[in-house]
C-alpha positions, -999 to 999 in steps of 0.1 A, spaced: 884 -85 506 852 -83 484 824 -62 494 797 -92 485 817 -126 483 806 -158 460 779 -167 482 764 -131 479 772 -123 518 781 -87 530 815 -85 544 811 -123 540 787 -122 573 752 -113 566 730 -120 532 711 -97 509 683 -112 512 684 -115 551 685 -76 547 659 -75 522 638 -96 547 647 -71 577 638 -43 560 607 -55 553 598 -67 589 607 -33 602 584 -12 573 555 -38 584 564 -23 623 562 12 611 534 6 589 515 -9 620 530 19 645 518 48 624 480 29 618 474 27 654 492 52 673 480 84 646 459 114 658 419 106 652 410 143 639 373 129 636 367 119 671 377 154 679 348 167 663 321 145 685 300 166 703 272 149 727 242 168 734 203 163 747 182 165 713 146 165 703 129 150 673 95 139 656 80 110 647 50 111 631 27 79 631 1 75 609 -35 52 611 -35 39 645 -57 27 671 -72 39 702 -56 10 723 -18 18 708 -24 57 713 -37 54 749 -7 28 759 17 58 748 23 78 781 47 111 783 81 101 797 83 64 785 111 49 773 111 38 737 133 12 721 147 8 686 132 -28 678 162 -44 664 186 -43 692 164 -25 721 188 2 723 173 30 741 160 53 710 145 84 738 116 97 759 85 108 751 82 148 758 50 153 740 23 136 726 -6 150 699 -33 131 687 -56 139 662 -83 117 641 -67 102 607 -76 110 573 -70 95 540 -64 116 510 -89 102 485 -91 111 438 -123 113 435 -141 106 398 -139 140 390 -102 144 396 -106 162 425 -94 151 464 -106 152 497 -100 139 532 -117 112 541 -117 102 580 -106 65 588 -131 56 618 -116 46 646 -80 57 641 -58 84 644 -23 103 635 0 107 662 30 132 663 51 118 692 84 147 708 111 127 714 138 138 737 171 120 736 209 124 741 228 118 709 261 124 693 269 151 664 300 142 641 303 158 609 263 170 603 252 131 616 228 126 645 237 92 663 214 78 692 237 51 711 266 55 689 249 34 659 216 44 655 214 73 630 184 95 627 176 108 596 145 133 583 122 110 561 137 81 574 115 49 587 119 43 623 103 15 642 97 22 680 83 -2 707 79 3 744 67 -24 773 31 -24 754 30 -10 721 54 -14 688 50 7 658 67 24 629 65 56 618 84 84 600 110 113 612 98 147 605 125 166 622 154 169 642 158 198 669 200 201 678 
């Protein structure tokens, strides 16, 4: 008796391909196994903690500044996900850096508007030097951010991030 006969069966029973085709089937299992059932070193390395951070809002009137209250809520404007609470406010008038003719520059005051530095106080999540608020949102120093709350939307810019 021949190993493989004419009809290229094993032991005249089971075909090399149908063997080829089994194999196959059971690397794609093992392939799938390992994917999903693996150790996520990264998620390890989450760490959730109350932050603060500073956004800095530039040229913007009275009525926006006096609808910002300490302890509201403020929402990323995309997908109103809860971005934090106000912990501190500070107002001051704004200025506008001006050349002048002689190359010089000075402050000018804009009438009727002001900077505001706004203390945000928020829980986030810390994996691998990244600061995520509500597992997407990513804060970033320099990086635009555009707030809104029940009366008041506006954008300004990250200045800092307290861990």
């Amino acid at each position: 008796m021949k190993l493989i006969d004419e009809n290229g069966r094993i032991g005249g029973k089971i075909s090399i391909i149908d063997i080829i085709v089994i194999a196959l089937c059971l690397l794609v299992v093992l392939a799938v196994f390992v994917k999903y059932n693996n150790d996520d070193t990264r998620a390890a390395k989450v760490e959730s903690k109350t932050i603060t951070y500073t956004v800095k809002i530039r040229g913007i009137r009275e009525g926006t500044v006096n609808a910002m209250k300490k302890g509201d809520e403020l929402y990323e404007s995309l997908d109103e996900n809860v971005m934090g609470t106000i912990a501190d406010i500070k107002v001051e008038p704004a200025v506008l850096k001006m050349n002048m003719n002689n190359g010089t520059w000075v402050d000018a005051p804009l009438e009727n508007r002001y900077d505001v530095e706004l203390t945000m106080e928020t829980e986030a999540e810390l994996n691998d030097g990244h600061v995520y608020v509500n597992r997407v949102n990513e804060l970033n120093v320099n990086a635009s951010i555009t707030l809104l709350s029940r009366y008041v939307q506006f954008t300004g810019l990250i200045t800092g991030i307290n861990l």
